[in-house]
DRENSE-898313 format. One record per residue: residue number from 0; residue in one letter; x, y, z of N, C-alpha, C in turn. Coordinates in nm, 4 decimals, padded with zeros to 6 digits. Each point is the difference from the previous one (the first is absolute). Last residue first. Layout:
 resi resn      n_x      n_y      n_z     ca_x     ca_y     ca_z      c_x      c_y      c_z
  NUM    A        X        Y        Z        X        Y        Z        X        Y        Z
...
END
This chain:
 resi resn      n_x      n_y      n_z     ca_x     ca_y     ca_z      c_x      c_y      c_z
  149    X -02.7731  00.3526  01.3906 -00.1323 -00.0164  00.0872 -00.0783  00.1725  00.0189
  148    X  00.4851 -00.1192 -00.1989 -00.0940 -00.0699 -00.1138 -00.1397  00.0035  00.0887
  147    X  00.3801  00.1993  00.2066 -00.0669  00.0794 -00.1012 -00.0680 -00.0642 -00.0987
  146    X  00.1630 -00.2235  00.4410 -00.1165  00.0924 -00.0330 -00.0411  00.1082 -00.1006
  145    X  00.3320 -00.4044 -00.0595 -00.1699 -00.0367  00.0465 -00.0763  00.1569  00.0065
  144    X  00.4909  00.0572 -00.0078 -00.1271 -00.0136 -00.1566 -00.0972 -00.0331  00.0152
  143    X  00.2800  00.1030  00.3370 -00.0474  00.1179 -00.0805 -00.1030 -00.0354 -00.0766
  142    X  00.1683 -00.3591  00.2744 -00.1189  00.0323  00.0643 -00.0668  00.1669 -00.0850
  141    X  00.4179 -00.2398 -00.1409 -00.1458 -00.0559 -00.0140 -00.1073  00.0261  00.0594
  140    X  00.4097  00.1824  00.0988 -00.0387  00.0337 -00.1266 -00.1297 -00.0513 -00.0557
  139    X  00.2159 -00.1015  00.4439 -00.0459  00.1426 -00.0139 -00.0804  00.0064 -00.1559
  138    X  00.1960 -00.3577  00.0827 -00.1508 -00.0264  00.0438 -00.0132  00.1102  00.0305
  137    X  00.4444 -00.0660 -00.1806 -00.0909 -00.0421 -00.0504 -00.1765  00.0013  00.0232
  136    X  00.3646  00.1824  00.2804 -00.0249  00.0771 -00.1339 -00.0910 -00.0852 -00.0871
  135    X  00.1362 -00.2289  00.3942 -00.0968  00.1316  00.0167  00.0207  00.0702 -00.0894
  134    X  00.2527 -00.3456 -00.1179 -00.1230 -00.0770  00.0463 -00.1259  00.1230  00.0454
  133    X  00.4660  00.1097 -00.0711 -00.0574 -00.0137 -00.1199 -00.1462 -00.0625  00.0160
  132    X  00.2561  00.0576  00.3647 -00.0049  00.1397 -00.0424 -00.0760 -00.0311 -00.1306
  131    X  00.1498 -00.3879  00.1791 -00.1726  00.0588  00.0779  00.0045  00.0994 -00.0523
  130    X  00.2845 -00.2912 -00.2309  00.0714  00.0804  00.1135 -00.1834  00.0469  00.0334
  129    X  00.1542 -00.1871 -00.4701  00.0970 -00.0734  00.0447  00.0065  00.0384  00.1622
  128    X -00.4266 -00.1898 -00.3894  00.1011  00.1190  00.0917  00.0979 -00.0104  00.0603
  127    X -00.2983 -00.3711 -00.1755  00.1041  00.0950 -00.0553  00.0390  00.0904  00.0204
  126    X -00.2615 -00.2267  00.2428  00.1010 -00.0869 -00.0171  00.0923  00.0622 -00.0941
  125    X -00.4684  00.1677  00.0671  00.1049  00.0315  00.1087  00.1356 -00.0431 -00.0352
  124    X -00.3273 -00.1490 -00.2333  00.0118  00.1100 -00.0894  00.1187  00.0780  00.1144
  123    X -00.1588 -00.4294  00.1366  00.0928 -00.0313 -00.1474  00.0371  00.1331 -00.0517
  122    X -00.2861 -00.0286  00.3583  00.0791 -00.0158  00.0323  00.1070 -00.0038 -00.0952
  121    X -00.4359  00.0316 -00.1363  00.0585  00.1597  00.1021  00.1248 -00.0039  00.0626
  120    X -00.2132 -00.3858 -00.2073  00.0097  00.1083 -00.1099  00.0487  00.1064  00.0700
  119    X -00.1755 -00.2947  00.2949  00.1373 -00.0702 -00.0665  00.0591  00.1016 -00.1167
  118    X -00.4290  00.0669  00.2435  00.1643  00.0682  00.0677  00.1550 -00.1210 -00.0223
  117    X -00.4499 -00.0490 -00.3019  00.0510  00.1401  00.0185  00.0748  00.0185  00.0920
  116    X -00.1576 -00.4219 -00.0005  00.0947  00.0419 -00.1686  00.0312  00.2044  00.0550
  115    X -00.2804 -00.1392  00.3334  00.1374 -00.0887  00.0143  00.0933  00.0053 -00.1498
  114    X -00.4619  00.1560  00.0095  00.1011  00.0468  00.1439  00.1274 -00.0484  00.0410
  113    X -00.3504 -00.2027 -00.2913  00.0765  00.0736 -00.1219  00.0888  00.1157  00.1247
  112    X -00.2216 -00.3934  00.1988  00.1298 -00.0398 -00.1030  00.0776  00.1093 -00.0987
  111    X -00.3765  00.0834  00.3057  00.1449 -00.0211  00.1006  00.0746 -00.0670 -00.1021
  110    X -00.4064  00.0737 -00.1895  00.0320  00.1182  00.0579  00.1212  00.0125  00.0557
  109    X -00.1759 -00.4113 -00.1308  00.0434  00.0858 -00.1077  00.0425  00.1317  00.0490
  108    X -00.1811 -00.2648  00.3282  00.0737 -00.0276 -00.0588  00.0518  00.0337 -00.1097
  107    X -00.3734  00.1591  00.1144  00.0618  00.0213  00.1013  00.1329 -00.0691 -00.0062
  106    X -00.3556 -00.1449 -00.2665  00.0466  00.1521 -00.0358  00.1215  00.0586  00.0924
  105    X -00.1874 -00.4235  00.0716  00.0402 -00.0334 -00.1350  00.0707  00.1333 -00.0212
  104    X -00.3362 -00.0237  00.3033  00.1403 -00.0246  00.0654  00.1347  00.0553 -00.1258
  103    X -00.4097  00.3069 -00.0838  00.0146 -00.1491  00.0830  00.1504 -00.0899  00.0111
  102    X -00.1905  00.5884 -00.0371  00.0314 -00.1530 -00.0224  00.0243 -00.0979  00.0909
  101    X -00.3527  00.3526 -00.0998  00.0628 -00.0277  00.0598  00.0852 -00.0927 -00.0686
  100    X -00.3017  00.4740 -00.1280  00.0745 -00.0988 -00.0601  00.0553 -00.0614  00.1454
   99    X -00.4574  00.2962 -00.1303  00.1548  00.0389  00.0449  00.0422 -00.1722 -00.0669
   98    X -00.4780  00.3430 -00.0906  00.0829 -00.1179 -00.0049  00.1643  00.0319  00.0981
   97    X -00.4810  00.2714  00.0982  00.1208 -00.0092 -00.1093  00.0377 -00.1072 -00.0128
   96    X -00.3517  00.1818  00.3117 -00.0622  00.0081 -00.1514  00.1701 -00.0038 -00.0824
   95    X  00.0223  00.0104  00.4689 -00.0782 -00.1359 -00.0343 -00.0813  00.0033 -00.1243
   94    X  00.4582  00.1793  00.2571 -00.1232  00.0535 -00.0990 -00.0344 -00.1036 -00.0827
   93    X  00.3168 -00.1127  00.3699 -00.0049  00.0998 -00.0007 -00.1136  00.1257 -00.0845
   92    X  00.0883 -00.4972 -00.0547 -00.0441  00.0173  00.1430 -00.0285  00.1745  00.0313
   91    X -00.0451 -00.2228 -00.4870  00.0912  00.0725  00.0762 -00.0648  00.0076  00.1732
   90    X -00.0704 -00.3956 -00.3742 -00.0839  00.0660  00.0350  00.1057  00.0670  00.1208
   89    X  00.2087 -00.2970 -00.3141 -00.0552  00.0045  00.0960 -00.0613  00.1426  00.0322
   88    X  00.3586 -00.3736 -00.3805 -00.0891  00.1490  00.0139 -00.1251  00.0086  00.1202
   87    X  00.4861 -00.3291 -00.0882 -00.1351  00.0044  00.0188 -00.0542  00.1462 -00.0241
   86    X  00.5548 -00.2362 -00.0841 -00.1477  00.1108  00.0648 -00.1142 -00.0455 -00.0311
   85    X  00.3261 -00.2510 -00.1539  00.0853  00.0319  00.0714 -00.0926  00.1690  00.0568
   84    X -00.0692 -00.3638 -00.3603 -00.0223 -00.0981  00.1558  00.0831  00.1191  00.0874
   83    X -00.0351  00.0298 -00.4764  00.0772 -00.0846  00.0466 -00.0073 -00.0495  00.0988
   82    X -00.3590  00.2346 -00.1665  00.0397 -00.1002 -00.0885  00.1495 -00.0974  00.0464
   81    X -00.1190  00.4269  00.1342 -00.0764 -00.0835  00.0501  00.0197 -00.1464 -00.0460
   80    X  00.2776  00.3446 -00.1784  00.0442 -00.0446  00.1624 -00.1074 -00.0678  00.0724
   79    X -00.1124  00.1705 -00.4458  00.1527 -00.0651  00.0169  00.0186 -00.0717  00.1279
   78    X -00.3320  00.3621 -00.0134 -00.0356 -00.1722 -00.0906  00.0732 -00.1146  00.0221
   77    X  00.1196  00.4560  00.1318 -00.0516 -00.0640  00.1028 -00.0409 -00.1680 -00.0586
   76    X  00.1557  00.3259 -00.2882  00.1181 -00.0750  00.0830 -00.0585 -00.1170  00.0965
   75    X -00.3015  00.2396 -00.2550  00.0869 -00.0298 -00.0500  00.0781 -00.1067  00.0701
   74    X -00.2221  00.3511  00.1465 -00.0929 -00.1013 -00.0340  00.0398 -00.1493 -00.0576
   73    X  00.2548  00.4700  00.0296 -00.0160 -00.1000  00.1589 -00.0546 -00.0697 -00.0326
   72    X -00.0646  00.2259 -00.3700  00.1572 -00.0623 -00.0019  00.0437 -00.0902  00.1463
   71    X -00.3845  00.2521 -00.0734 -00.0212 -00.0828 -00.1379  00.1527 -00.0949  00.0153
   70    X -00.0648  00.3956  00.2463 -00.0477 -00.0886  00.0931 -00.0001 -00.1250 -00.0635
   69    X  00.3945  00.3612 -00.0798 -00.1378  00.0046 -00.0304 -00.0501 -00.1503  00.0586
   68    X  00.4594  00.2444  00.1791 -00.0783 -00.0864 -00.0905 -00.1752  00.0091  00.0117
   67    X  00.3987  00.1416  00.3135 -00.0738  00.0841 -00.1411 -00.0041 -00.1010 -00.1138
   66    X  00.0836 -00.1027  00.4841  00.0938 -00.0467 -00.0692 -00.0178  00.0778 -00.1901
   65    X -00.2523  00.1373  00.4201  00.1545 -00.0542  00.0394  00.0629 -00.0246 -00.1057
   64    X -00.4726  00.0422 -00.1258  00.0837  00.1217  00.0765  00.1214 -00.0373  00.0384
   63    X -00.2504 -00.3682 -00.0955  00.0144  00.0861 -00.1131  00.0770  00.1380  00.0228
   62    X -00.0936 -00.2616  00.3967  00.1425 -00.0473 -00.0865  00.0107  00.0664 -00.0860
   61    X -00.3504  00.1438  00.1986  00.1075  00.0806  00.0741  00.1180 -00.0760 -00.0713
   60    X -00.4636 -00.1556 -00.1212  00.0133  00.1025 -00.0200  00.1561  00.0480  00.0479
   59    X -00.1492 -00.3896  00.1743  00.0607 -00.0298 -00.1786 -00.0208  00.1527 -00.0052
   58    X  00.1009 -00.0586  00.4990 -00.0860 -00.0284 -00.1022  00.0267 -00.0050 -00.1528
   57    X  00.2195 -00.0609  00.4876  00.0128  00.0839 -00.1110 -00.1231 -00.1098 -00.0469
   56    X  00.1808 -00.1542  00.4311 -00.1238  00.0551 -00.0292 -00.0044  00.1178 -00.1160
   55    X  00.3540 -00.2501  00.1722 -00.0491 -00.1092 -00.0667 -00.1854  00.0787 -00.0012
   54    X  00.5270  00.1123 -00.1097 -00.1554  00.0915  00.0706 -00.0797 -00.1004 -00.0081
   53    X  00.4295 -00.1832 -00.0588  00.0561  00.1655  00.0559 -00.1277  00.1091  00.0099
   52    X -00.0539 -00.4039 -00.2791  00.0599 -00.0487  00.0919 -00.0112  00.0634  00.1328
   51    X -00.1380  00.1355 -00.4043 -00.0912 -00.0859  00.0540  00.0465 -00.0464  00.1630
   50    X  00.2887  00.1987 -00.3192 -00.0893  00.1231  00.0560 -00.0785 -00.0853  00.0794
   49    X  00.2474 -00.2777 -00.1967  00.1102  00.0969  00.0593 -00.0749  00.0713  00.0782
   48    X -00.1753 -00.2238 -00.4059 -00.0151 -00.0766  00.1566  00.0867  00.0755  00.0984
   47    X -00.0183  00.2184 -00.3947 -00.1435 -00.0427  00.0337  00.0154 -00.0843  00.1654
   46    X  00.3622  00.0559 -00.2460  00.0156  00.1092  00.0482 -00.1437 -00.0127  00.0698
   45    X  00.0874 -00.3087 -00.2925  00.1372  00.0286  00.1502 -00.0590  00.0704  00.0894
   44    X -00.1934 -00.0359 -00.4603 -00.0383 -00.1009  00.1271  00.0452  00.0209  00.1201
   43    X  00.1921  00.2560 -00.3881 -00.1288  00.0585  00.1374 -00.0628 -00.1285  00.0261
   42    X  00.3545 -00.1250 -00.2252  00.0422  00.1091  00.1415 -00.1353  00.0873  00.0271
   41    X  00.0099 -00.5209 -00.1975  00.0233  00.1610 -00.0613 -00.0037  00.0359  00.1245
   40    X  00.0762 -00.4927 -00.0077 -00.0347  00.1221  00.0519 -00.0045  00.1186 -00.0778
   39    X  00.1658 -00.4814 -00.1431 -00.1760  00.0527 -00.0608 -00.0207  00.1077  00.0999
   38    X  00.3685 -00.2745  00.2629 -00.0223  00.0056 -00.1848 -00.1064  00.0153  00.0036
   37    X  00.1563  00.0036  00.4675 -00.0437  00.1301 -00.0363 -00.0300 -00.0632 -00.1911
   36    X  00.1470 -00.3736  00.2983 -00.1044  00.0959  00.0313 -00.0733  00.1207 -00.1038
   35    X  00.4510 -00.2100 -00.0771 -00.0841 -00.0310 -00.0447 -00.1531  00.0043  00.0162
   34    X  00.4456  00.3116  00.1087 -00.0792 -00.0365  00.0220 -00.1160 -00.0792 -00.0998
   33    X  00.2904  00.3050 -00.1488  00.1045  00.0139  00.1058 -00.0999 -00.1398  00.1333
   32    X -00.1032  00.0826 -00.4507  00.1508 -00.0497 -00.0260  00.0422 -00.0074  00.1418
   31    X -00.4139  00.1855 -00.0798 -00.0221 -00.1587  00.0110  00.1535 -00.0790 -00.0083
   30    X -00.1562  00.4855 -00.0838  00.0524 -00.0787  00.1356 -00.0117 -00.0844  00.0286
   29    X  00.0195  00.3436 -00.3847  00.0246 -00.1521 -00.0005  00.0075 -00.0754  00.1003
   28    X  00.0108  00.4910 -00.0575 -00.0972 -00.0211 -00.1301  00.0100 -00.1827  00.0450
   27    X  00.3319  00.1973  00.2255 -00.1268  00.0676  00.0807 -00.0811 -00.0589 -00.1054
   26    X  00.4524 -00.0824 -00.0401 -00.0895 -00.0449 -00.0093 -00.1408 -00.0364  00.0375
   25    X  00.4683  00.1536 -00.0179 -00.0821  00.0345  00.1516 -00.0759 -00.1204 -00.0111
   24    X  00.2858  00.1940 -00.3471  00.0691 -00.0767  00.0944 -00.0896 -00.0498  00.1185
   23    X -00.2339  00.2844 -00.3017  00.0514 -00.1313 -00.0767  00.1096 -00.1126  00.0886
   22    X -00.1211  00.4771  00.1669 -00.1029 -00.0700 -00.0219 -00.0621 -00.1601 -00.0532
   21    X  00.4256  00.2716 -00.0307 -00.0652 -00.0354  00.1896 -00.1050 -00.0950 -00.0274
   20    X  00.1196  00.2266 -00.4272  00.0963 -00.1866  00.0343 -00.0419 -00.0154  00.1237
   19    X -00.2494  00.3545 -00.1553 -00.0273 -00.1278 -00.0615  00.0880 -00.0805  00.0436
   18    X  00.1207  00.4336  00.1602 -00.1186 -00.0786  00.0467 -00.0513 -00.1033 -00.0419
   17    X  00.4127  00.2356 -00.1391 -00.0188 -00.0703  00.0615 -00.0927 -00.0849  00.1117
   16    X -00.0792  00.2676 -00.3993  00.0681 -00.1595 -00.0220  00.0070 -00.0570  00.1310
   15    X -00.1721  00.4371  00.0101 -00.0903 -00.1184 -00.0569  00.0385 -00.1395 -00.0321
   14    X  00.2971  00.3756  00.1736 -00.0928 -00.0536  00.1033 -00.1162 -00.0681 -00.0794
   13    X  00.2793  00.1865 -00.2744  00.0848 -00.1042  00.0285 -00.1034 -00.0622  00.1313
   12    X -00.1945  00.3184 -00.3229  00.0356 -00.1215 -00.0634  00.0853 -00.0902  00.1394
   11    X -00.0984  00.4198  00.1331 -00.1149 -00.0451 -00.0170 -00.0043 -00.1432 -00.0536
   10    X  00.4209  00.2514 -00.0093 -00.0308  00.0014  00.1516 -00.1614 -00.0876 -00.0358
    9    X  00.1720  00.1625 -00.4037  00.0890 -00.1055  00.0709 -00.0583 -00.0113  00.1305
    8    X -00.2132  00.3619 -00.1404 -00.0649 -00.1022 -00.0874  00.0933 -00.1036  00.0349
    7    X  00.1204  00.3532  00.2424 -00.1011 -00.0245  00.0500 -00.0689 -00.1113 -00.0848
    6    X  00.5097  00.0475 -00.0401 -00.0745  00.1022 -00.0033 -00.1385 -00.0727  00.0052
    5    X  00.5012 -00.1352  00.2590 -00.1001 -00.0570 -00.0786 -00.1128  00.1324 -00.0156
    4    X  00.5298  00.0833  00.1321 -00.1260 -00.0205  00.0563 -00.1305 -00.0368 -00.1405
    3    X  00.5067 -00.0909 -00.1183 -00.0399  00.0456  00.0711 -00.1860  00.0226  00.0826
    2    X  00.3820 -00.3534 -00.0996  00.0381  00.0356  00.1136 -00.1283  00.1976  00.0085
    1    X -00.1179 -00.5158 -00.2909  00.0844  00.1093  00.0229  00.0044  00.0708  00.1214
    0    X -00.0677 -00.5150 -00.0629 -00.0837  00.1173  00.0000  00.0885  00.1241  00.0000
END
């Protein structure tokens, strides 16, 4: 790479590459590599049971909201995940004119399996650093970008 400073179109191109190889080294798109559990997850399943998990009184309205997706698309997933045995849909304890979501064992296990690929993934991304100084620069930065993408 040259020695001088990258101009804003280089800078845009190179953090896109090197987001596809993270991403490609990671294999966030594929977690069945890191876990035979998790094969056939899409990440808003994940994420679906995640919330489910972590509110077990959210309603299908507030996931659509949480996770900005249209309801056509929760409907969706939810299908998915009924179908696998890993939530139920239940009359909201909390508002008794809504649906909510529990999961079942089956789910709850998936939940702690994709909890476990991920602080293996967190550890592996740690593993390359060479000193905590870099470890707290790293999760400084990520915590920039999460919140300017929210």
């Amino acid at each position: 790479m040259p020695d001088k400073p990258l101009n804003q179109v280089t800078q845009t191109e190179e953090v896109s590459n090197l987001l596809h190889q993270m991403t490609w080294g990671i294999r966030l798109d594929q977690l069945g590599t890191w876990s035979k559990a998790l094969r056939g997850m899409a990440q808003l399943d994940l994420h679906i049971l995640k919330l489910i998990a972590e509110r077990p009184d959210i309603i299908l309205k507030e996931i659509c909201e949480e996770l900005h997706i249209p309801s056509s698309t929760l409907t969706s997933a939810i299908n998915r995940l009924e179908e696998r045995g890993l939530l139920n849909r239940v009359i909201s304890r909390r508002d008794r004119r809504s649906y909510g979501l529990e999961l079942t064992d089956k789910g709850w296990a998936i939940k702690a399996e994709h909890d476990r690929v991920d602080q293996m993934i967190a550890a592996k991304v740690i593993q390359a650093l060479d000193n905590e100084a870099e470890v707290a620069t790293l999760v400084n930065l990520l915590i920039k970008i999460v919140q300017h993408f929210d």
